[in-house]
Backbone as CSV, one residue per row, in Angstrom:
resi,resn,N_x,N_y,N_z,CA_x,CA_y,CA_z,C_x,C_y,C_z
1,UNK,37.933,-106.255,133.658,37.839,-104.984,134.355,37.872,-105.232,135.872
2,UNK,38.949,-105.576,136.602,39.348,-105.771,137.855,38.109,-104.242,138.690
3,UNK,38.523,-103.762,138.065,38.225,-102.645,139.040,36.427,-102.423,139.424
4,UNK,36.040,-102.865,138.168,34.360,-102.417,137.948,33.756,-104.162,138.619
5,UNK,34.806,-105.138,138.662,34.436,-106.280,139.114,34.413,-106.163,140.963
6,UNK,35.196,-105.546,141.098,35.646,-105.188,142.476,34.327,-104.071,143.039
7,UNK,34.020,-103.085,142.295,32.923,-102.295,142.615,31.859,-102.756,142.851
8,UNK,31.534,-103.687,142.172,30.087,-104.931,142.193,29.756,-105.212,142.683
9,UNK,30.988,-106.073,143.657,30.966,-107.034,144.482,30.673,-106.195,145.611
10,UNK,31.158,-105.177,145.752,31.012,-104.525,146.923,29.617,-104.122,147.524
11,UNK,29.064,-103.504,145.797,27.576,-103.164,145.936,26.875,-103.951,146.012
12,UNK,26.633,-105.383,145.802,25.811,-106.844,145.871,26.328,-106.642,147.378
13,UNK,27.528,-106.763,148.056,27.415,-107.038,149.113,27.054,-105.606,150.287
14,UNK,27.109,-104.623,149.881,26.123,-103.397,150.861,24.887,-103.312,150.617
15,UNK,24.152,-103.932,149.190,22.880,-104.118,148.959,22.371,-105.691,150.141
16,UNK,23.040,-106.565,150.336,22.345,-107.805,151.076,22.759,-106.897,152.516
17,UNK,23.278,-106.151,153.137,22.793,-105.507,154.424,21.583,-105.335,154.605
18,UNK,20.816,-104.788,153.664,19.699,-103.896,153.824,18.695,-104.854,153.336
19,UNK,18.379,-105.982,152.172,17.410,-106.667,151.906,17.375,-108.274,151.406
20,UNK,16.844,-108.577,151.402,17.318,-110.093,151.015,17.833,-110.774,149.693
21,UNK,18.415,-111.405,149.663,19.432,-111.804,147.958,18.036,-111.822,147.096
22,UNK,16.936,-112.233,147.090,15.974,-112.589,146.505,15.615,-110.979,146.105
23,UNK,15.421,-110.166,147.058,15.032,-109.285,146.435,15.802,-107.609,145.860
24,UNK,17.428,-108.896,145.678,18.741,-107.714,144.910,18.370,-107.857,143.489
25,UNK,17.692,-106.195,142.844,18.442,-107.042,141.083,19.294,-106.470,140.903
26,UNK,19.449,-107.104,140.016,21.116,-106.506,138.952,21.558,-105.272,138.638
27,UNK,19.954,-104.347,138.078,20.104,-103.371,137.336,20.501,-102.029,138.851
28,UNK,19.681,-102.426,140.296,19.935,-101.757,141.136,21.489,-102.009,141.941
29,UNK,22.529,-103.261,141.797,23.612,-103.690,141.456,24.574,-102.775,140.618
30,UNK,24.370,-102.929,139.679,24.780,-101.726,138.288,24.680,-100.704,139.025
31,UNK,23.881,-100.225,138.887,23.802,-98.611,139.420,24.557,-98.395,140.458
32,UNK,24.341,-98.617,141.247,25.574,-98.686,142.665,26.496,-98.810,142.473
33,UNK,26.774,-99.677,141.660,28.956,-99.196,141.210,29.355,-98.213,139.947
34,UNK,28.059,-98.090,139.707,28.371,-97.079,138.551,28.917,-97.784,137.191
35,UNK,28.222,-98.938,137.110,28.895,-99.192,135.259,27.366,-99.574,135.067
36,UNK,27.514,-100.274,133.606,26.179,-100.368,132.884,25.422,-101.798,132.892
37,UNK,24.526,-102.113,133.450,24.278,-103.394,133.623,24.815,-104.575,132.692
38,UNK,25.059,-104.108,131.079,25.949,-105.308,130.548,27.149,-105.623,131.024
39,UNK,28.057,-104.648,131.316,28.957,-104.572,131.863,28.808,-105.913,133.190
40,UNK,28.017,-105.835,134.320,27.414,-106.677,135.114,27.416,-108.377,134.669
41,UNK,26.560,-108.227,133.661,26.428,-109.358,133.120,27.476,-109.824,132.198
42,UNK,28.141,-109.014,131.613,29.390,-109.933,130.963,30.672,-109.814,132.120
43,UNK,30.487,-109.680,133.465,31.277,-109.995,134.627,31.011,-111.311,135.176
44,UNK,29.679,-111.382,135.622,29.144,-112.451,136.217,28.620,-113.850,135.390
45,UNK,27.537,-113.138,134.212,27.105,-114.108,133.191,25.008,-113.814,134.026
46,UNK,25.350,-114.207,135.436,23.677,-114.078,135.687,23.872,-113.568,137.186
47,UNK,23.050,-113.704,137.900,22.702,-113.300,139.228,23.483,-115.044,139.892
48,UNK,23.124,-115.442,139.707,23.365,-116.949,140.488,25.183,-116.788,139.693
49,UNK,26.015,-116.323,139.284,27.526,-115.717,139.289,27.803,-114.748,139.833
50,UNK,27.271,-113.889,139.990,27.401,-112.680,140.835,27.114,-113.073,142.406
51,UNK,26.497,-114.030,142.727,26.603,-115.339,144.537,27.585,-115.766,144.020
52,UNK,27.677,-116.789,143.384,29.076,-117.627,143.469,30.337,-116.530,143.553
53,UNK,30.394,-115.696,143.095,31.899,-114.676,142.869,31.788,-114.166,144.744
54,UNK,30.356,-113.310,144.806,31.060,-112.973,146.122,31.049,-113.530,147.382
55,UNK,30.271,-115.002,147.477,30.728,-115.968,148.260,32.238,-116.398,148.569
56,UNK,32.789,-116.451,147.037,34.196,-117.022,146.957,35.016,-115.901,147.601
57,UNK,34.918,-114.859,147.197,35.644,-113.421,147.289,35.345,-112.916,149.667
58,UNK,34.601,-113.426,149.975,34.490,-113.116,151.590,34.771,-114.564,151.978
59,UNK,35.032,-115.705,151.771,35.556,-116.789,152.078,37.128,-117.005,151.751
60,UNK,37.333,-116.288,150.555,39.233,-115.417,150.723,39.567,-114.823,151.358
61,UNK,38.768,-114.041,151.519,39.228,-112.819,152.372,39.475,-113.610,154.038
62,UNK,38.384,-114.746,154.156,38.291,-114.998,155.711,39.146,-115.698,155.589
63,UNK,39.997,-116.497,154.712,40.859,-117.090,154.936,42.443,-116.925,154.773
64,UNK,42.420,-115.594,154.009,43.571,-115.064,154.125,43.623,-114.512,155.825
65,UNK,43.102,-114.431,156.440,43.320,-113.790,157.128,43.328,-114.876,158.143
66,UNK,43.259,-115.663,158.349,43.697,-116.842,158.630,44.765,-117.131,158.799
67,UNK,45.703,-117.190,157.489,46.824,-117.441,157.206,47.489,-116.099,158.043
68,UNK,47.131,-114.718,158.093,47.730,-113.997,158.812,47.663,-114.046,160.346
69,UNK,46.961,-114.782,160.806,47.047,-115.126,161.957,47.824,-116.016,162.548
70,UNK,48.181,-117.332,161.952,48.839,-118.328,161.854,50.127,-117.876,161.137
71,UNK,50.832,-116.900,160.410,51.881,-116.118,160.321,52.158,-115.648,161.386
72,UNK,51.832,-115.146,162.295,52.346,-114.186,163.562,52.130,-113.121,163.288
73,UNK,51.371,-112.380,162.313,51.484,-111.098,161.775,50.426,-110.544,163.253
74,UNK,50.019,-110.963,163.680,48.910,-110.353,164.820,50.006,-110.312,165.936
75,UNK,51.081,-110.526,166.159,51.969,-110.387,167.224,52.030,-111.506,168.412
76,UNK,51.120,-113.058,168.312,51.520,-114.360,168.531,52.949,-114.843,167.976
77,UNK,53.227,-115.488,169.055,54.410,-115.987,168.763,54.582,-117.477,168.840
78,UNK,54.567,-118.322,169.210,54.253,-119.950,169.501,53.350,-120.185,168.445
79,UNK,53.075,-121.345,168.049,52.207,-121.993,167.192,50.590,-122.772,167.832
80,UNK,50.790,-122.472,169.659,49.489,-122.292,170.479,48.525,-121.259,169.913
81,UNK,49.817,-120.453,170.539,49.134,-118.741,170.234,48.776,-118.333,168.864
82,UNK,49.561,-119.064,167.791,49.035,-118.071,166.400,47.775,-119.165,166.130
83,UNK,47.532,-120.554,166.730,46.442,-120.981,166.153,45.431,-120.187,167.266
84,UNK,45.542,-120.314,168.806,44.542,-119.475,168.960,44.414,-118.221,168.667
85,UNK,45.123,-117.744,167.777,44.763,-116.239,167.086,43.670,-116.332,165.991
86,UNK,44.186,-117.376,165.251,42.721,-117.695,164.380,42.125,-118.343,164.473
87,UNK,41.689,-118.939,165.872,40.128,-119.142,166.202,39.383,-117.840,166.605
88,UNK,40.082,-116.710,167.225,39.831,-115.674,167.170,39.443,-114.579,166.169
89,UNK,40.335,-114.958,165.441,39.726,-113.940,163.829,38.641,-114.633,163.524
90,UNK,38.480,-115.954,163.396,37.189,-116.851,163.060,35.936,-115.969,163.632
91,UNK,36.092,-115.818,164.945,34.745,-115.959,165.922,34.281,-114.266,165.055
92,UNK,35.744,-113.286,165.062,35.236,-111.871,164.749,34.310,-111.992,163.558
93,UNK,35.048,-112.533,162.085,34.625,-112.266,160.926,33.542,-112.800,160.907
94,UNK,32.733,-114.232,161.535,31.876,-114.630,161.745,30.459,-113.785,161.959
95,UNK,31.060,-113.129,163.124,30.028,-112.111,164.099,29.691,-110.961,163.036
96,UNK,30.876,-110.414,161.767,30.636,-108.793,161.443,30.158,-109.793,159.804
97,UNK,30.016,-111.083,159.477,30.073,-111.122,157.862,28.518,-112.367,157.831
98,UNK,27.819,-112.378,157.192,27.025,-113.085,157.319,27.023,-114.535,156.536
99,UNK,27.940,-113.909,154.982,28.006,-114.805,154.325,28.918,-115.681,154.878
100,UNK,30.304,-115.372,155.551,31.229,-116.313,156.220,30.830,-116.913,157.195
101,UNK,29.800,-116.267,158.016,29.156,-117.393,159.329,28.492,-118.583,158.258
102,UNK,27.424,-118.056,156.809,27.004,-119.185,156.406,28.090,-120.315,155.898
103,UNK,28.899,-120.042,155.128,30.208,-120.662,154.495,30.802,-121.885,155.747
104,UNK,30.593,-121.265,157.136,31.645,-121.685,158.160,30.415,-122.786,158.537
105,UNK,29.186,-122.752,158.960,28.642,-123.681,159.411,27.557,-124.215,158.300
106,UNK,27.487,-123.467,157.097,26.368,-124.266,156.281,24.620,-124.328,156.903
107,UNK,24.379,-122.997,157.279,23.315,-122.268,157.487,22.892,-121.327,156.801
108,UNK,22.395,-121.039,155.456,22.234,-120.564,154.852,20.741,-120.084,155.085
109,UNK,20.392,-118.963,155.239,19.077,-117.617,155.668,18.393,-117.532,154.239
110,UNK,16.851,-117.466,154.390,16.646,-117.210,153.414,17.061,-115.670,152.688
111,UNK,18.013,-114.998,153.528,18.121,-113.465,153.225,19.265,-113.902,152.172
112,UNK,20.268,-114.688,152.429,21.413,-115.090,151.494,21.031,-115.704,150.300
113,UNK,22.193,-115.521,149.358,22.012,-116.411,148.298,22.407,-117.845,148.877
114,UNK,21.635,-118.666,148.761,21.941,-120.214,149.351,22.570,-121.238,148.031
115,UNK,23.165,-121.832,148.830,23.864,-123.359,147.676,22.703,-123.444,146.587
116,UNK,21.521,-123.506,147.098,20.540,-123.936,146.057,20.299,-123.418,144.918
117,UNK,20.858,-121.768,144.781,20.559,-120.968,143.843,22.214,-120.518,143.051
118,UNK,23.004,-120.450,144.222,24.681,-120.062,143.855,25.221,-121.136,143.561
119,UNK,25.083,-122.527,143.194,26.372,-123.269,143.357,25.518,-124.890,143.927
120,UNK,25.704,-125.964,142.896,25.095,-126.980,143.900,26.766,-127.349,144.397
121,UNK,26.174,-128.315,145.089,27.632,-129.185,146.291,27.505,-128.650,147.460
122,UNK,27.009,-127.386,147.719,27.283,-127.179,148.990,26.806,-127.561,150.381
123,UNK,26.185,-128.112,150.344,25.641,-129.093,151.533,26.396,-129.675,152.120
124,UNK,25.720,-130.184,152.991,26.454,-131.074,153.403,25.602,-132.356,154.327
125,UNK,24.535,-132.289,153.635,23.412,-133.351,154.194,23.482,-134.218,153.485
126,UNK,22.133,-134.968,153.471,22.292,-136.205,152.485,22.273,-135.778,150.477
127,UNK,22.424,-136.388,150.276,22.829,-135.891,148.438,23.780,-134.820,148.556
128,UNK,24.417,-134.439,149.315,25.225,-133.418,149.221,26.588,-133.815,148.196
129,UNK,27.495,-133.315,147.461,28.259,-133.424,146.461,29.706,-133.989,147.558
130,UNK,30.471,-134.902,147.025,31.530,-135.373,147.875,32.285,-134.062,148.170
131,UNK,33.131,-134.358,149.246,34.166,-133.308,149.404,35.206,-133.242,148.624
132,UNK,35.443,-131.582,148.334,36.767,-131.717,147.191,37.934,-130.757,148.246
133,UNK,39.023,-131.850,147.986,39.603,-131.291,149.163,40.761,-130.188,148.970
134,UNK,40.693,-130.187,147.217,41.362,-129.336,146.687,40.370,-128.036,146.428
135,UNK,39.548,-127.676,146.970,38.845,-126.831,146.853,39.421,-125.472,146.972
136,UNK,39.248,-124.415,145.810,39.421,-123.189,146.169,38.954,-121.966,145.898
137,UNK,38.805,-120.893,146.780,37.653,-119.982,146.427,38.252,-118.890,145.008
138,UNK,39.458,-119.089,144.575,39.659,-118.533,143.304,39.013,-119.014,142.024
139,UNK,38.740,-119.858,142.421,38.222,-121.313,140.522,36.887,-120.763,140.561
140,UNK,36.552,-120.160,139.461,35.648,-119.306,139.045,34.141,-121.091,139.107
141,UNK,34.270,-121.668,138.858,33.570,-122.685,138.260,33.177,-123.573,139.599
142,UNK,33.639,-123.488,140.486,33.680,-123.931,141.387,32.218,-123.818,141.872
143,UNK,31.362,-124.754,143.129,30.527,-124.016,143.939,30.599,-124.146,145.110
144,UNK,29.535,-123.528,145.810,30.229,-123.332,147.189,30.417,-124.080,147.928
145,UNK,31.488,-124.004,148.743,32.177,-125.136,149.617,31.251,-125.020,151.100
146,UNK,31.615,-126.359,151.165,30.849,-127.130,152.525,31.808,-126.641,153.745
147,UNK,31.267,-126.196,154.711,31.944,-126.447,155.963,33.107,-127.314,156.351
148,UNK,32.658,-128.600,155.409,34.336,-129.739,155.658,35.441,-129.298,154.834
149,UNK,34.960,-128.693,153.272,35.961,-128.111,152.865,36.753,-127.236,153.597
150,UNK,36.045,-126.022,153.879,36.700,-124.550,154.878,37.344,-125.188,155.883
151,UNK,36.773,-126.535,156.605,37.937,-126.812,157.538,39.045,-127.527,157.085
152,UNK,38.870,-128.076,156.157,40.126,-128.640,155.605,40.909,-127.843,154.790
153,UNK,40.406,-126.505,154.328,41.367,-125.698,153.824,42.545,-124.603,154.965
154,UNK,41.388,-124.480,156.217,42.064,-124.331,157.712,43.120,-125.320,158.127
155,UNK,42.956,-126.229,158.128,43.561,-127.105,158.337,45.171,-127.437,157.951
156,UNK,44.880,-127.592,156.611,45.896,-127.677,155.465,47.258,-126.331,155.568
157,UNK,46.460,-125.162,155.544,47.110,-123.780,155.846,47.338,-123.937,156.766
158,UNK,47.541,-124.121,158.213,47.983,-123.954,159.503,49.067,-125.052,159.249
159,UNK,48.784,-126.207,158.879,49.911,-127.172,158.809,51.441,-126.788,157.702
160,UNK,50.952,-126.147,157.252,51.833,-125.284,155.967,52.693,-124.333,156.826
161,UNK,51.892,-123.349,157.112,52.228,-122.354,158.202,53.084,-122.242,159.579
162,UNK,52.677,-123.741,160.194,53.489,-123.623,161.490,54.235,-125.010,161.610
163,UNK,54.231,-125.671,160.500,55.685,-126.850,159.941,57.007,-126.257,160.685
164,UNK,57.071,-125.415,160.422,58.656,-124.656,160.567,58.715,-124.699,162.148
165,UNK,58.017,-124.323,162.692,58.116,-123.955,164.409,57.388,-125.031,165.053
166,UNK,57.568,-126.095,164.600,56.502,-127.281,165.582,58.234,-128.469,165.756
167,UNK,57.752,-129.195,166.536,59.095,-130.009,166.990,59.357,-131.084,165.808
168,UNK,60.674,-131.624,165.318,60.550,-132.362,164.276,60.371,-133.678,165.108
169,UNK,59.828,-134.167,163.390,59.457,-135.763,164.103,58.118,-136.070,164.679
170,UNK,57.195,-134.684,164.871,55.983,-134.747,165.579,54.943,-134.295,164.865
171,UNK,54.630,-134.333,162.856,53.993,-134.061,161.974,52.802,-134.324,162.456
172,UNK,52.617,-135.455,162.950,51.126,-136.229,163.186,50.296,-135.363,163.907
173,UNK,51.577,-134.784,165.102,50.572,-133.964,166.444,50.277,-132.467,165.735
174,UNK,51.390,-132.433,165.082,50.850,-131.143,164.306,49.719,-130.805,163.331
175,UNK,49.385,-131.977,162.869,48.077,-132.064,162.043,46.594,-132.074,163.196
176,UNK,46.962,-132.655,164.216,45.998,-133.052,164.705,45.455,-132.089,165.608
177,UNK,46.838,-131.115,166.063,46.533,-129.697,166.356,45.715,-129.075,165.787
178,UNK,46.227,-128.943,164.482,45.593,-128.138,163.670,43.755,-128.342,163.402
179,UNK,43.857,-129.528,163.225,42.246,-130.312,163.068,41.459,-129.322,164.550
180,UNK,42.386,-130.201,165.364,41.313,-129.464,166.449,41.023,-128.103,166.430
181,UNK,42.144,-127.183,166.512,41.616,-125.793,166.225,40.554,-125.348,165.520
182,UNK,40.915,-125.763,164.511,39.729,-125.525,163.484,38.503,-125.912,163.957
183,UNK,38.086,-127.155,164.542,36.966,-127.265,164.728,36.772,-126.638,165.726
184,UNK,37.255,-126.227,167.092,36.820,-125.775,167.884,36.238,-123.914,167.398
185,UNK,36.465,-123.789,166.517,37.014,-122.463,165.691,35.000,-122.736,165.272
186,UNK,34.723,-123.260,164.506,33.754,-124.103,163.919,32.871,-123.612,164.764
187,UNK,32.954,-124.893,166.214,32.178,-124.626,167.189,31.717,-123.724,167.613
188,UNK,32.480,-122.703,167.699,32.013,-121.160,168.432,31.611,-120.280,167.918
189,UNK,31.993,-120.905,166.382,30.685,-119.628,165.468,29.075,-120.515,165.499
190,UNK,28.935,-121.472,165.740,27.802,-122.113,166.394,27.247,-121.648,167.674
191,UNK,28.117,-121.948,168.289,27.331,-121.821,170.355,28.800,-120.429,170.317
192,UNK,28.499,-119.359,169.605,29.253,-118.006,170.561,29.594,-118.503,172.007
193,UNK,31.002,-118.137,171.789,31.588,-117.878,173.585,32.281,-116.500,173.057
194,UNK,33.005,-115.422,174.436,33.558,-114.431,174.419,35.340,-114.742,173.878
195,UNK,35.789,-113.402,173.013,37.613,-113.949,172.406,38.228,-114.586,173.998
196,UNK,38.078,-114.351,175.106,38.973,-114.476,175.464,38.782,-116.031,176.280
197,UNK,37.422,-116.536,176.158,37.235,-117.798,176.525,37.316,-119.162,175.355
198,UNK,37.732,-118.290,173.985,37.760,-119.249,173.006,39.242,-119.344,173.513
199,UNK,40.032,-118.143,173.262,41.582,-118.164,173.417,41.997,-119.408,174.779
200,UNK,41.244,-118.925,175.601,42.210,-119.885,176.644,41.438,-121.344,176.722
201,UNK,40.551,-121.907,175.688,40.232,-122.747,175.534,41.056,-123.590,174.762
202,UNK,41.298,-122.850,173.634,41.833,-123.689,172.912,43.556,-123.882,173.203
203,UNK,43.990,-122.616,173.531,45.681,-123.011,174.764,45.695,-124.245,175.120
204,UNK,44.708,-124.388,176.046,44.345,-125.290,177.104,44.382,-126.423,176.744
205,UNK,43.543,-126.913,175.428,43.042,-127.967,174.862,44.818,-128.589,173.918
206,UNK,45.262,-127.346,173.777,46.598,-127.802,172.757,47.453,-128.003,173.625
207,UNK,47.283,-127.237,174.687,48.486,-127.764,176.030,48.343,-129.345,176.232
């Protein structure tokens, strides 16, 4: 049921505006999208699936949009400009999504559902689960990805993305572009700077 799965998610995620994952249940979940709490549970299976789904589901979303940045679809044209376009979408979705600031730096609030309860691997301290670098937020089974993943899935996509318009013969610099963006991308959902001092930072840094 695409549709009643889609409603869910929405309501788990307008319910963590207002109170902390700890204190979302299910049955007030249910109600908010309007189906019947089994319904819920033969979507998710438990509460700790219903985190993992919409972790995965706002870490798509932040990264599709990614990829639309690094497309040119934002009206960049150079492969400067479309990566500093998505260090820019970074810094926004960061600022308006809570779960993607956690996803991006691996700060998890006790208001969120954390790695500990959604998903082990996600750390990224000591015992933390190796990096999977094929990681992706569609694989239902999956748990949540570390910060090195998200940058290496940044990473990977920009190099995909702006292959075509980078000089041949110069793969290496193009990867290494890309690396940097991303982290600097990283950085600034850490220590906030303003769009237009990330933008001409990172120009600068790729110049």
């Amino acid at each position: 049921m695409p549709a009643a799965r889609e409603s869910l998610l929405d309501a788990a995620f307008t319910a963590l505006a207002d109170r902390p994952w700890a204190l979302i249940r299910m049955v007030d979940v249910a109600l908010a999208a309007g189906v019947s709490r089994q319904t819920l549970y033969n979507e998710f299976g438990s509460k700790d699936g219903l985190a993992r789904a919409l972790v995965r589901r706002e870490a798509e979303a932040y990264l599709t949009g990614v990829e639309r940045a690094l497309s040119g679809a934002s009206g960049a044209a150079g492969p400067d400009e479309r990566l500093a376009a998505a260090v820019v979408w970074t810094l926004r979705v960061a600022a308006a999504n809570p779960l993607v600031r956690a996803v991006l730096t691996g700060c998890w609030s006790e208001r969120l559902p954390s790695p500990a309860h959604a998903g082990a691997g996600a750390g990224t301290g000591a015992g933390a689960a190796p990096v999977r670098p094929s990681w992706r937020p569609d694989r239902p089974d999956d748990p949540l990805p570390s910060p090195v993943e998200v940058l290496t899935q940044i990473r990977d996509r920009a190099v995909r993305l702006l292959a075509g318009d980078w000089p041949q013969g110069a793969a290496a610099d193009l990867g290494r572009a890309c690396e940097t963006a991303a982290r600097l991308a990283l950085s600034y959902v850490v220590a906030p700077v303003s769009e237009e001092e990330a933008e001409s930072a990172v120009r600068g840094v790729l110049a």
